[in-house]
Structure formats: C-alpha cells, structure tokens
Backbone of each chain as nested JSON, in Angstrom:
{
  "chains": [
    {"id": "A", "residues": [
      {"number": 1, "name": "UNK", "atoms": {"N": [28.272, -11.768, -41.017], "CA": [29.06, -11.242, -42.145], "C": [28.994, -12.206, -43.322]}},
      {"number": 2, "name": "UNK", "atoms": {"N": [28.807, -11.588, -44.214], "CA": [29.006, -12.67, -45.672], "C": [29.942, -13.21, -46.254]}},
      {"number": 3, "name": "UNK", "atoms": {"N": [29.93, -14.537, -46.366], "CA": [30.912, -15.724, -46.765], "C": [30.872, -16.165, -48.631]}},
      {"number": 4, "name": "UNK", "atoms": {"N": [32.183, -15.789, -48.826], "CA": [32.158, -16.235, -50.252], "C": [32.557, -17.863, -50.02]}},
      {"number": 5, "name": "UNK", "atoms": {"N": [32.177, -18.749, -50.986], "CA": [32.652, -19.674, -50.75], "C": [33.335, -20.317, -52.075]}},
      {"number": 6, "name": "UNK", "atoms": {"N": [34.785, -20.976, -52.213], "CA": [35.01, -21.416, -53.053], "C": [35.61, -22.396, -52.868]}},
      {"number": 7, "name": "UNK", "atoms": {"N": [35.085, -23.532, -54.214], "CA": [35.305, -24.961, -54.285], "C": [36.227, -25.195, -54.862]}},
      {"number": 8, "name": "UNK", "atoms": {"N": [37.403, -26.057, -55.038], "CA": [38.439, -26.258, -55.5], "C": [38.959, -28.274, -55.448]}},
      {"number": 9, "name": "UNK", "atoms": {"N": [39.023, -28.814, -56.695], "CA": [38.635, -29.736, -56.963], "C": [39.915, -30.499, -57.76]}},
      {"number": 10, "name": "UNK", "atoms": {"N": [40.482, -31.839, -57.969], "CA": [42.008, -31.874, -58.337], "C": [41.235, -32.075, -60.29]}},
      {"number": 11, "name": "UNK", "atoms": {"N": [41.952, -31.765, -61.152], "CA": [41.232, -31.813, -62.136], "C": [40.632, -33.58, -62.601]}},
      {"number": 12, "name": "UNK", "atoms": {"N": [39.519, -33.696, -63.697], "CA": [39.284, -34.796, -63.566], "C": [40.175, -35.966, -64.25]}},
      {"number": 13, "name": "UNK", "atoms": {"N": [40.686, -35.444, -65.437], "CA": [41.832, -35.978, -65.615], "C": [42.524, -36.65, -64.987]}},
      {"number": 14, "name": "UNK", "atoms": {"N": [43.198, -36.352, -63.81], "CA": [44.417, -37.051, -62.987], "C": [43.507, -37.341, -62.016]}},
      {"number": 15, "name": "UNK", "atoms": {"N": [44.785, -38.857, -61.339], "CA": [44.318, -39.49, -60.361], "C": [44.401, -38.703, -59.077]}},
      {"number": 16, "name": "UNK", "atoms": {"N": [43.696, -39.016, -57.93], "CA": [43.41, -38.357, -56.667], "C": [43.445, -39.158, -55.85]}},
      {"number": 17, "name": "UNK", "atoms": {"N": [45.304, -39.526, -55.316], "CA": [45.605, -40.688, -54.83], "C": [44.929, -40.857, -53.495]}},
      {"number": 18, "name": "UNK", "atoms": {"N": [44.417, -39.36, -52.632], "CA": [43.452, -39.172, -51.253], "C": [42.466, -39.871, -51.912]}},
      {"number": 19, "name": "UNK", "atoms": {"N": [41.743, -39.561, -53.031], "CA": [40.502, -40.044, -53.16], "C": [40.483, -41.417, -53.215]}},
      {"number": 20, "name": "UNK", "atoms": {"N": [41.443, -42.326, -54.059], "CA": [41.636, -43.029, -54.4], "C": [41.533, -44.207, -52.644]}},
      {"number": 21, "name": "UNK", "atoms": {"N": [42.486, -44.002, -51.642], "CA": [42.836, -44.356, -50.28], "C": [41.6, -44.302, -49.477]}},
      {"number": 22, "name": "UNK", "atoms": {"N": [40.201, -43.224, -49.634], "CA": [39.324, -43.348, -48.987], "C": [38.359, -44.391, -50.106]}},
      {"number": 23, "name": "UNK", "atoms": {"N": [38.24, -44.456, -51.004], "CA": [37.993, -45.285, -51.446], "C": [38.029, -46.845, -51.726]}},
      {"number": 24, "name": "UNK", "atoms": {"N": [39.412, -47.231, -51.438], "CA": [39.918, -48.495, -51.152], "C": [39.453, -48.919, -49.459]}},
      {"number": 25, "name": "UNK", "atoms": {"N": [39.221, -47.735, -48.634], "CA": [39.111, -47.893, -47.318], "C": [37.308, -48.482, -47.122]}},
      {"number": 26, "name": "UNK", "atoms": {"N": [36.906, -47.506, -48.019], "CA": [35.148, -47.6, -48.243], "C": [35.285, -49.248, -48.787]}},
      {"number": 27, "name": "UNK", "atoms": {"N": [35.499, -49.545, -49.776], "CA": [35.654, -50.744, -50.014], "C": [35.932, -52.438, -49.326]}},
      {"number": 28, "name": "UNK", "atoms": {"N": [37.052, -51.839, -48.243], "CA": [37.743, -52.873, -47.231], "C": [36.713, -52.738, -45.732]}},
      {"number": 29, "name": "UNK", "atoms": {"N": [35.787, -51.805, -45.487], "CA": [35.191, -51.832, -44.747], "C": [33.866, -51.813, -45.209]}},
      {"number": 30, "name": "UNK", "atoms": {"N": [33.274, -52.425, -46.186], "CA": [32.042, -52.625, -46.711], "C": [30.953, -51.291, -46.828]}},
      {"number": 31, "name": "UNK", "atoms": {"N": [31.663, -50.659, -47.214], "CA": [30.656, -49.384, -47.17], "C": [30.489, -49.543, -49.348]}},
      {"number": 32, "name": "UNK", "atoms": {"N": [29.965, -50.137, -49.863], "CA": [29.994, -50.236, -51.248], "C": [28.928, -49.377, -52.187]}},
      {"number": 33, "name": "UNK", "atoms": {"N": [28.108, -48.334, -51.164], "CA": [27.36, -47.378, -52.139], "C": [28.057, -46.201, -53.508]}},
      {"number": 34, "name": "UNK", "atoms": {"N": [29.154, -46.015, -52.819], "CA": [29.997, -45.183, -54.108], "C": [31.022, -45.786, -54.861]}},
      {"number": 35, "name": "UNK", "atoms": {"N": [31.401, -45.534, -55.83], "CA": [31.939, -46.113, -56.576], "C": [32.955, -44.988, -56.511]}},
      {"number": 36, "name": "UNK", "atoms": {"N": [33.193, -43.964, -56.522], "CA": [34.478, -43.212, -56.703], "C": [34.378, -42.316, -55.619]}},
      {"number": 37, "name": "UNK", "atoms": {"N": [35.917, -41.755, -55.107], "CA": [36.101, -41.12, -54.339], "C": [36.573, -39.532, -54.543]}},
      {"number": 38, "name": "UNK", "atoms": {"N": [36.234, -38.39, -54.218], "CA": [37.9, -37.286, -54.723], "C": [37.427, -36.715, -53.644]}},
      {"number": 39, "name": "UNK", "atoms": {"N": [38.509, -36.051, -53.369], "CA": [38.541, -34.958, -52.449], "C": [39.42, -33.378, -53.051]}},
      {"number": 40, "name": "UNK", "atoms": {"N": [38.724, -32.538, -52.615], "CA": [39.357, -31.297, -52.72], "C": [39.18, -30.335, -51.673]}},
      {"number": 41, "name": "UNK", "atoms": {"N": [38.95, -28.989, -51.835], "CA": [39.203, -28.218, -50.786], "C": [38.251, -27.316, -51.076]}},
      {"number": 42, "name": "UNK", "atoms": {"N": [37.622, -26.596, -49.697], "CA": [36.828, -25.626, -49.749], "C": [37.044, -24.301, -48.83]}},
      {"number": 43, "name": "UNK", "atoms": {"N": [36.829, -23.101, -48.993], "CA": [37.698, -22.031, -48.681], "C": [36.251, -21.215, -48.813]}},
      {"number": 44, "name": "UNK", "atoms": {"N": [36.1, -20.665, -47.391], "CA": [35.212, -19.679, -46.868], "C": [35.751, -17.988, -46.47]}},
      {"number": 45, "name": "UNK", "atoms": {"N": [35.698, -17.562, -47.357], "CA": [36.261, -16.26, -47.111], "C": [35.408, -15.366, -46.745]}},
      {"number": 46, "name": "UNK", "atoms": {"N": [35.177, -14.73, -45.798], "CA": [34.69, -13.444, -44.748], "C": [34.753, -12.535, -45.255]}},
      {"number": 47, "name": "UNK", "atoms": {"N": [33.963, -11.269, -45.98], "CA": [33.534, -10.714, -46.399], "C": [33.327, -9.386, -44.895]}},
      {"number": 48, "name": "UNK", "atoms": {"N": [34.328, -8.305, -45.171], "CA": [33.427, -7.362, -43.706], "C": [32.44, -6.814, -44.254]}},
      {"number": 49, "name": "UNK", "atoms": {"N": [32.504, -6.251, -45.425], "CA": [31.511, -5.564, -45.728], "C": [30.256, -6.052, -46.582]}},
      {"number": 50, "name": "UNK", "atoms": {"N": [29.897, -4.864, -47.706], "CA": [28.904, -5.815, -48.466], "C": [29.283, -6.528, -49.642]}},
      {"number": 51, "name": "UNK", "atoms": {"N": [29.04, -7.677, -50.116], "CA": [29.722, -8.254, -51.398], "C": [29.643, -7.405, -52.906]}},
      {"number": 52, "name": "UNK", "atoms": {"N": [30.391, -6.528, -53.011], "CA": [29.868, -5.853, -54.064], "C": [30.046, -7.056, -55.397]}},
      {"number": 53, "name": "UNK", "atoms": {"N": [30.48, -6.37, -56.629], "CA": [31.121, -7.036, -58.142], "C": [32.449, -7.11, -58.201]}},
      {"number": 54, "name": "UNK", "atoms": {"N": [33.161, -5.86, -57.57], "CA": [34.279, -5.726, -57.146], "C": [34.308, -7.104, -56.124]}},
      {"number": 55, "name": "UNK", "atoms": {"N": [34.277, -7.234, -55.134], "CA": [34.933, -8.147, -54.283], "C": [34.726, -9.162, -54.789]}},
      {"number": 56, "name": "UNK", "atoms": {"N": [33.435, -9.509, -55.554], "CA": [33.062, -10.856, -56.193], "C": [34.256, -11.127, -57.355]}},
      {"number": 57, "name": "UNK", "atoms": {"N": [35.075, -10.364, -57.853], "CA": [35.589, -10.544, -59.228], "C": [37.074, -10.757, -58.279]}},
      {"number": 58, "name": "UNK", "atoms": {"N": [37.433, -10.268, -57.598], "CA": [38.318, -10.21, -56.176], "C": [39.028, -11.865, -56.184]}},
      {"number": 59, "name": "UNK", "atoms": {"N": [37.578, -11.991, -55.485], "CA": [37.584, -13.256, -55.196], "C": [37.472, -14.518, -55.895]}},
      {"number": 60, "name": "UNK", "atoms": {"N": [37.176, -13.933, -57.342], "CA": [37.68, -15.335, -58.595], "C": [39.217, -15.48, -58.621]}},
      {"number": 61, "name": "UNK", "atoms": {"N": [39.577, -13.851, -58.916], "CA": [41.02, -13.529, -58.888], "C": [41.943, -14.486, -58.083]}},
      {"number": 62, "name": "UNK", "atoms": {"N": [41.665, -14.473, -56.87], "CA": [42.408, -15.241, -55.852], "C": [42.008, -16.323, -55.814]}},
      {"number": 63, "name": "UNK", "atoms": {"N": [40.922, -17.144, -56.505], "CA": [40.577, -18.481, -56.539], "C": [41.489, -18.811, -57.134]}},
      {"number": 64, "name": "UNK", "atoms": {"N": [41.671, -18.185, -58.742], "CA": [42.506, -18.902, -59.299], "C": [44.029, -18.402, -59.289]}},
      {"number": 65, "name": "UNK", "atoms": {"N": [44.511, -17.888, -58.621], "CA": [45.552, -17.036, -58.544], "C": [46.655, -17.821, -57.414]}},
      {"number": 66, "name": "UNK", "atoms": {"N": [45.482, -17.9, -56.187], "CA": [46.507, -18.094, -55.322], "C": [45.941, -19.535, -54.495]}},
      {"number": 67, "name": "UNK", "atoms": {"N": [44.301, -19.403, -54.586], "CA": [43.964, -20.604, -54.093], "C": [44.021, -21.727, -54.624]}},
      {"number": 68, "name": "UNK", "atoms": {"N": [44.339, -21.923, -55.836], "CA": [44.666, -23.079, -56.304], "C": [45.754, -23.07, -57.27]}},
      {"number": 69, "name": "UNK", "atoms": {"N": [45.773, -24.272, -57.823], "CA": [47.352, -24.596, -58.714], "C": [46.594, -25.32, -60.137]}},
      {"number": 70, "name": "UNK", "atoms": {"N": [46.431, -23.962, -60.817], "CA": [45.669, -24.724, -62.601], "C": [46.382, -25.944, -63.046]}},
      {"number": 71, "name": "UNK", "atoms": {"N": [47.433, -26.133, -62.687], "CA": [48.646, -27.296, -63.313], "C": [47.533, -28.6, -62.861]}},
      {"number": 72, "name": "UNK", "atoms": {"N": [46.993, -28.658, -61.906], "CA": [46.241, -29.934, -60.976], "C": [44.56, -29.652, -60.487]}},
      {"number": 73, "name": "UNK", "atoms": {"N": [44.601, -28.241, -60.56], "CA": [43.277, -28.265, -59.885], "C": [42.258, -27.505, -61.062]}},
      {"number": 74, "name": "UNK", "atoms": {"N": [40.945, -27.444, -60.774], "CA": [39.791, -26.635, -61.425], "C": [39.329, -25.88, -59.927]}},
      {"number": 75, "name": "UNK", "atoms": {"N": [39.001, -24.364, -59.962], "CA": [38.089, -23.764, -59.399], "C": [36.571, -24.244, -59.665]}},
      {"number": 76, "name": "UNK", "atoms": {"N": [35.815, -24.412, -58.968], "CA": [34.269, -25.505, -59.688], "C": [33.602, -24.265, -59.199]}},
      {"number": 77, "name": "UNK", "atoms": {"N": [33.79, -23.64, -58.332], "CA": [32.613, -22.744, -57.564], "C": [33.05, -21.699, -57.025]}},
      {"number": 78, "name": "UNK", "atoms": {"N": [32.699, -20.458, -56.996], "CA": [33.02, -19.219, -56.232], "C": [31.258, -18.55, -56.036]}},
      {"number": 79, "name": "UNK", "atoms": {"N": [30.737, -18.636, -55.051], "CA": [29.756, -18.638, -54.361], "C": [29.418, -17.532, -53.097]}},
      {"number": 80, "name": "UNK", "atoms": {"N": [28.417, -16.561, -53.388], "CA": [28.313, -16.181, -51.718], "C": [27.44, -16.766, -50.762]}},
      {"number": 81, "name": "UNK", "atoms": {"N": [28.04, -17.194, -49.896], "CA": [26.884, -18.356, -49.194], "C": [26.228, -17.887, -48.653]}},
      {"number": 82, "name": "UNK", "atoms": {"N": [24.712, -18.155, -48.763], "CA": [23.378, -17.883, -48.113], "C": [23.167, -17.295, -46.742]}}
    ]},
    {"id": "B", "residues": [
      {"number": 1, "name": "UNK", "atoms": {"N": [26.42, -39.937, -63.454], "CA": [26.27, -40.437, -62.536], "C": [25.977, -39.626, -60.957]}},
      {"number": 2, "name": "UNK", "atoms": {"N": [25.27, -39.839, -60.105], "CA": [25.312, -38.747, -59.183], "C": [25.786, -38.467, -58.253]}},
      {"number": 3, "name": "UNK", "atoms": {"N": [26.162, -37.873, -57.723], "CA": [27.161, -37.04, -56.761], "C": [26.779, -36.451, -55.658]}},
      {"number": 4, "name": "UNK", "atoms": {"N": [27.53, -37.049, -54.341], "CA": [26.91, -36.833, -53.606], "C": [28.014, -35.703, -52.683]}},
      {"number": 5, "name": "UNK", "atoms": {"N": [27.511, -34.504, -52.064], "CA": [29.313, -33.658, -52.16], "C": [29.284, -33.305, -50.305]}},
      {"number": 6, "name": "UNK", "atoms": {"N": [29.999, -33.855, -49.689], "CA": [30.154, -33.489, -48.498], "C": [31.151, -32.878, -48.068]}},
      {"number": 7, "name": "UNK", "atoms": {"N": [30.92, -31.724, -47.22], "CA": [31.653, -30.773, -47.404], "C": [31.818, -30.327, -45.597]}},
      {"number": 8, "name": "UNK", "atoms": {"N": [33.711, -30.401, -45.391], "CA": [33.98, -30.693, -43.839], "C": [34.486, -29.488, -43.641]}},
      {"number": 9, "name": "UNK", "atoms": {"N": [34.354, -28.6, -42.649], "CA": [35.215, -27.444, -42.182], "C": [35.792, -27.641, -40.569]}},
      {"number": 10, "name": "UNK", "atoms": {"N": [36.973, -27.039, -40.454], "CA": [37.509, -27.115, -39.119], "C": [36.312, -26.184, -37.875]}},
      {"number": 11, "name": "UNK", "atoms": {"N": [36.361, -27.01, -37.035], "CA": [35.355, -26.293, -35.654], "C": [35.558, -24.725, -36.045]}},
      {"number": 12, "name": "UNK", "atoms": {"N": [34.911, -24.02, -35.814], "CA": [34.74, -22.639, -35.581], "C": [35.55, -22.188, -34.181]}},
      {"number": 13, "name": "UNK", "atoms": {"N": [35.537, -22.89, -33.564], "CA": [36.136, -22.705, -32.0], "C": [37.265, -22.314, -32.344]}},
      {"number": 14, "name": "UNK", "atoms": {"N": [38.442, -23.648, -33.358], "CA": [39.63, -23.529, -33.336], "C": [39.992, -23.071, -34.436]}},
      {"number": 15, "name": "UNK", "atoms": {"N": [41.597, -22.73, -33.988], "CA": [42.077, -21.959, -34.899], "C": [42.223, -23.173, -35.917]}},
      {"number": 16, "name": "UNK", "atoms": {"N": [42.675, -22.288, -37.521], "CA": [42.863, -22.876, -38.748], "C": [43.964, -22.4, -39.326]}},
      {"number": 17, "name": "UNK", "atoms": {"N": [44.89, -22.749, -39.074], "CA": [46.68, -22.721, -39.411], "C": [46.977, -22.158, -40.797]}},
      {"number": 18, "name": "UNK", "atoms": {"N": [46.228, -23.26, -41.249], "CA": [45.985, -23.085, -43.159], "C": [45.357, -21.764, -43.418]}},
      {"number": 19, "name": "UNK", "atoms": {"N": [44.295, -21.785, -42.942], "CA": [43.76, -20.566, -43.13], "C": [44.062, -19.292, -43.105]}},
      {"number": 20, "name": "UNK", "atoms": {"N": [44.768, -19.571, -41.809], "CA": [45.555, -18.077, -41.168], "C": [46.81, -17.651, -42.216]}},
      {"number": 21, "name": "UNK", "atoms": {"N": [47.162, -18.7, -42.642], "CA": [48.594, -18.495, -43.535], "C": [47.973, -18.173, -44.814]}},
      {"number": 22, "name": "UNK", "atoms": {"N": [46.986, -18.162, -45.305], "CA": [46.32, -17.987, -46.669], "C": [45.89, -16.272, -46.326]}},
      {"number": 23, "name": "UNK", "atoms": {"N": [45.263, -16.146, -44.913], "CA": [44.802, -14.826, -44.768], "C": [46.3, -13.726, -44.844]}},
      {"number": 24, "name": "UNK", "atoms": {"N": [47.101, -14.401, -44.519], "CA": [48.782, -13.747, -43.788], "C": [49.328, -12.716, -45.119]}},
      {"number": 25, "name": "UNK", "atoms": {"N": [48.884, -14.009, -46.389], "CA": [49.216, -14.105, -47.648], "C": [48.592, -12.931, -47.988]}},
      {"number": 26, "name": "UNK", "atoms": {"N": [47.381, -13.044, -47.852], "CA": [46.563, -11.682, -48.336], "C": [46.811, -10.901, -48.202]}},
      {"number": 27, "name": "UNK", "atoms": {"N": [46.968, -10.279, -46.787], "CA": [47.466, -9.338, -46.332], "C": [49.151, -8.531, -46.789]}},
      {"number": 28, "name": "UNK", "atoms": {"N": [49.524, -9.23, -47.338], "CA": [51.241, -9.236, -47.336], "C": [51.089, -8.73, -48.784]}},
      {"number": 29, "name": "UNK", "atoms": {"N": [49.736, -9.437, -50.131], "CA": [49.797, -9.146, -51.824], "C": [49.084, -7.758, -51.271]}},
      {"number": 30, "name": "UNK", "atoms": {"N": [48.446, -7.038, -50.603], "CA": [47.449, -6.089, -50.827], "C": [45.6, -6.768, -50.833]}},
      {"number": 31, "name": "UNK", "atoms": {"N": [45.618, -7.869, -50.751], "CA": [44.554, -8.302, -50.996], "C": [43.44, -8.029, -49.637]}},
      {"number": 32, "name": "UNK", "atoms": {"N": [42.419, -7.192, -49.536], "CA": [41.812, -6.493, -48.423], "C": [40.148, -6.184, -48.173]}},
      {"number": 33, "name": "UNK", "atoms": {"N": [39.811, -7.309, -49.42], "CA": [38.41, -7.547, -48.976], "C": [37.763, -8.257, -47.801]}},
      {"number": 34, "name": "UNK", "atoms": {"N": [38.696, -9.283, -47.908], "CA": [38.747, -10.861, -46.769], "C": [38.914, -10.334, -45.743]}},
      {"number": 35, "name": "UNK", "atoms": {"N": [38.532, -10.95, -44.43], "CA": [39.139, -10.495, -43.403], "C": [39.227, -11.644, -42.348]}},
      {"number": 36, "name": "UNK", "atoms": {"N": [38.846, -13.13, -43.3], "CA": [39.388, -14.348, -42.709], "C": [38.709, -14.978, -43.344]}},
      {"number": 37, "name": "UNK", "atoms": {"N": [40.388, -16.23, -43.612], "CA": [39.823, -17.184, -44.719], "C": [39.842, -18.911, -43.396]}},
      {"number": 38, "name": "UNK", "atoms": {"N": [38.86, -19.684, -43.916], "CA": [39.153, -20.624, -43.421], "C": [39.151, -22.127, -44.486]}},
      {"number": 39, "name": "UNK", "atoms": {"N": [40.121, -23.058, -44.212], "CA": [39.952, -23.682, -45.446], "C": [39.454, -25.445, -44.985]}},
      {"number": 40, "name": "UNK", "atoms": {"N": [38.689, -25.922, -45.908], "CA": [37.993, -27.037, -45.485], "C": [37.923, -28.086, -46.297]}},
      {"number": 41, "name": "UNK", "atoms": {"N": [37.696, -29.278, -46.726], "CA": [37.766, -30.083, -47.462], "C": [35.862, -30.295, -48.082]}},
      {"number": 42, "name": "UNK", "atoms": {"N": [36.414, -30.793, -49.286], "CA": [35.079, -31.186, -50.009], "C": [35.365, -32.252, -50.873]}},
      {"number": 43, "name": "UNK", "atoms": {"N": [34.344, -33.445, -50.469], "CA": [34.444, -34.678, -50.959], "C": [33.471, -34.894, -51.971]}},
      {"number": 44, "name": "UNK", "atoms": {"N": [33.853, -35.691, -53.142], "CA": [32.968, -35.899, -53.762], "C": [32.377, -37.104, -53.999]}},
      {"number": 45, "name": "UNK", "atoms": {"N": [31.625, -37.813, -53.537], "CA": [31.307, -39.484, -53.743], "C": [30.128, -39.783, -54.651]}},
      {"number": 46, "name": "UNK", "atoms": {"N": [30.977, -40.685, -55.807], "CA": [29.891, -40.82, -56.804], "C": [29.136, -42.133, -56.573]}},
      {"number": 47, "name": "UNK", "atoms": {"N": [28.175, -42.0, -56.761], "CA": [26.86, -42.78, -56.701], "C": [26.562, -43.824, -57.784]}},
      {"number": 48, "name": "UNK", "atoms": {"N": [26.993, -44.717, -57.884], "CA": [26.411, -45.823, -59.246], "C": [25.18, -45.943, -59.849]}},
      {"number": 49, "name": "UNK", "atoms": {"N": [23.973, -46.201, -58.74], "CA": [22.46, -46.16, -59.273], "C": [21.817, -44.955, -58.352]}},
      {"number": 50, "name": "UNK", "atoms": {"N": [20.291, -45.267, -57.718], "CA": [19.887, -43.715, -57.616], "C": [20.334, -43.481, -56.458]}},
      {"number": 51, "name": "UNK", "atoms": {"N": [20.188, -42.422, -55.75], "CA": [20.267, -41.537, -54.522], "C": [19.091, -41.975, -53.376]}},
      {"number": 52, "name": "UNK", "atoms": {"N": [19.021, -43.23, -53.2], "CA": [17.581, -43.472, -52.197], "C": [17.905, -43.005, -51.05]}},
      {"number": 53, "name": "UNK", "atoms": {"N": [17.26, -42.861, -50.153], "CA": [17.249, -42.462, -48.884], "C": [18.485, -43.372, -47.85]}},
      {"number": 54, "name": "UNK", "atoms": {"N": [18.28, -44.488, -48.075], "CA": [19.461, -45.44, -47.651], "C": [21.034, -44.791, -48.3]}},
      {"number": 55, "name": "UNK", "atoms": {"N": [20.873, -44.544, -49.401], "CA": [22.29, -44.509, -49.551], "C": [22.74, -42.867, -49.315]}},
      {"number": 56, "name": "UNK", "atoms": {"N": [21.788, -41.541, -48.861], "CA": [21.758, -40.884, -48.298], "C": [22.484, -41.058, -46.235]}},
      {"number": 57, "name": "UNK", "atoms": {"N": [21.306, -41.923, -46.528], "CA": [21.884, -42.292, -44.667], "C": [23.421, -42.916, -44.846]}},
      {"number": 58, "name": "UNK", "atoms": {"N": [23.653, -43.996, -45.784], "CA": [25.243, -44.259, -45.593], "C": [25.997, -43.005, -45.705]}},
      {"number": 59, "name": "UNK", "atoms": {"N": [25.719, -42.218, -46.654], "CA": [26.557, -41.145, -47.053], "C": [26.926, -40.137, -45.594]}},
      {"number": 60, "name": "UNK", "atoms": {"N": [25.773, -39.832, -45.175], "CA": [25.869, -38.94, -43.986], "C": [26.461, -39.808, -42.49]}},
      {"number": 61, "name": "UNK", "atoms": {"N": [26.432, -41.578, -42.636], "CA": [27.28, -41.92, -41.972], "C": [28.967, -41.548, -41.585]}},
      {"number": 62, "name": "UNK", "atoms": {"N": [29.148, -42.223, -43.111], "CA": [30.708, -41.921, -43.604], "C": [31.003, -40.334, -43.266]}},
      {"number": 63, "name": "UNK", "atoms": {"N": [30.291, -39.453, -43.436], "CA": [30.854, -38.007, -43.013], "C": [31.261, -38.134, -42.011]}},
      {"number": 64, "name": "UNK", "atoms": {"N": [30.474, -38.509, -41.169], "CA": [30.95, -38.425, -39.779], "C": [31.997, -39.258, -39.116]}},
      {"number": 65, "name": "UNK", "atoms": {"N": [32.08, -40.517, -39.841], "CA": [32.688, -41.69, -39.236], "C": [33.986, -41.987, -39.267]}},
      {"number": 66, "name": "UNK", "atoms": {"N": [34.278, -41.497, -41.201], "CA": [35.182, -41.638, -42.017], "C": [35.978, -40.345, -42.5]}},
      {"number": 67, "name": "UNK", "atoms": {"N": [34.706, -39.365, -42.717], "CA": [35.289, -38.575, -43.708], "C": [35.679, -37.679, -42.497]}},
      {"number": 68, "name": "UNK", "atoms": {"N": [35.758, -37.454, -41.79], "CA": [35.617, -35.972, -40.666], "C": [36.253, -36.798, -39.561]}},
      {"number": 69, "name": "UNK", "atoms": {"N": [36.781, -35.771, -38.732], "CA": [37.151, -36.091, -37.008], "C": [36.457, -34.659, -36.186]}},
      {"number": 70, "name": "UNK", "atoms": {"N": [35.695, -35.562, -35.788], "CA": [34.445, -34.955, -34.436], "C": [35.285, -34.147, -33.665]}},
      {"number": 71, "name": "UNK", "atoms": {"N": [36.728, -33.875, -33.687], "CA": [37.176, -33.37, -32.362], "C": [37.405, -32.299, -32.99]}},
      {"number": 72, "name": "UNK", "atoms": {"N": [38.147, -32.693, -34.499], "CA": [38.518, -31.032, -34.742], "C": [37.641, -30.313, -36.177]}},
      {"number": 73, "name": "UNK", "atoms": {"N": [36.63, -31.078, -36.61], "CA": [36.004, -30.71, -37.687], "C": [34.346, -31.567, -37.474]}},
      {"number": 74, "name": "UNK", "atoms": {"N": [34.015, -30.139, -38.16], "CA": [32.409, -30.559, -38.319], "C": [31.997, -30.73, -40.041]}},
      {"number": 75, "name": "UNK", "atoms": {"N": [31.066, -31.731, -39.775], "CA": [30.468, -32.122, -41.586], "C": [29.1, -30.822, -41.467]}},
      {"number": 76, "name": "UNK", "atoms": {"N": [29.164, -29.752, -42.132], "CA": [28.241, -29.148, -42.716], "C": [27.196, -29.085, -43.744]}},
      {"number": 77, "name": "UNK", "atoms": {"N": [27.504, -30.161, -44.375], "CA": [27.022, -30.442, -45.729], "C": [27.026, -31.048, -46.35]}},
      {"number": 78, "name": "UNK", "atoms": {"N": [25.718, -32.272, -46.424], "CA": [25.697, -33.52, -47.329], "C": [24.451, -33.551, -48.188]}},
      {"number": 79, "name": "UNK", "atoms": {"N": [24.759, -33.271, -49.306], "CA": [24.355, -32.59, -50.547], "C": [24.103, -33.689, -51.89]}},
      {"number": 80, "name": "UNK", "atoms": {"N": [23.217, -33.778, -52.433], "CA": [22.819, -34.619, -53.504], "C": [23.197, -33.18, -55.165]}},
      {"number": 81, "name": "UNK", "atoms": {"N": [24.624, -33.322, -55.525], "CA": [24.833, -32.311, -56.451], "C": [23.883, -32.592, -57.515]}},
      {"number": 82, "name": "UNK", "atoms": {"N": [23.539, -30.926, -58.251], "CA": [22.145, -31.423, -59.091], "C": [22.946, -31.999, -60.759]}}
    ]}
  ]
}
C-alpha cells in the first residue's frame, strides 16, 4: 500500500534543546564529524487506496493542520514514498 | 553546509502509541484517506567539510548506536540531503 511521507522539522530560528543534548553528547563522546544537531519528526501515513490529488492535498492539510504546530515547527516534506 | 538526514521509525512489529492516537484523531475529524499513521523521528546532522565516505560510516554508526534503540526502532535511512 502507498505511504505518504511527511517531514516535520522545529523551525530554524529557535533552539532545539533535543538537538542541542545529542549534540553535546556527540561532542563528550568524541564523535566530532557534525557540527549541529536537530531533530524532528517523521510521519508515514498509509494510503488504502490509490494516491490521487485529492488525498495528496489531504495530506498537506493535515501536515499542517494537525501534524504539526506552525508556532515551532516547518512542514519540509509531504512525499509519496517510493 | 551539508546534511546528512537520518531518519528512525518504530519496528513494524510493534505497536506505535503516537501513531495510533494521531490515527484515533483522524478518525474522530472525518479524516479517511489514512488508514494508519506511524510516527518516527528525523535527524538532521550537519556536516562542516565534505561528506567522505568516513564521515558517512560515522554517520551510519551514530544511527545505530546513538540515534536509535535496536529493540524498539529501526534506522531506515541515512541520506546525504542534496
């Protein structure tokens, strides 16, 4: 069945105190290839049928509607995965 | 700078709490394309100089080591964003 997938990211603006904690951790345990950390969230939604325009527009709807919080986050991606 | 985006989802085996309560949600607005959401984290680790193969292999270390727990989540995706 086909998977929409959407990315959800804290905006870049504000700090990303998770990101921030795996980062200090990368740091204290010598892992020093990245320089910054963020984390956000990713959300695979199941599709029964076929992905029409309709479900695709659906599913921005609820990206930004319900899956995330515009006050803090950016939607980066709404995707049907391969 | 480049970005390297690894991207963790809960086992397929087990249930996803979050998920289920996001699908619950759906169900409850009218929302009836979905028919299961599952929700997963996506990291973003930025890269200072290039993307060599070494700092590929650290990267896909840390998924596993750091970023993820083997018992209840799998790393699907370690990605050089373009």
């Amino acid at each position: 069945m086909p998977t929409i997938v959407v990315d959800v990211m804290p905006k870049s603006e504000l700090l990303d105190p998770q990101g921030k904690a795996v980062s200090g951790a990368f740091a204290r345990t010598g892992v020093t290839a990245f320089s910054d950390v963020r984390i956000g969230k990713r959300f695979e939604l199941t599709v029964d049928g076929e992905v029409t325009d309709a479900v695709l527009a659906e599913a921005r709807r609820v990206a930004e509607e319900v899956l995330s919080n515009a006050v803090i986050e950016d939607v980066i991606g709404v995707e049907v995965a391969e």
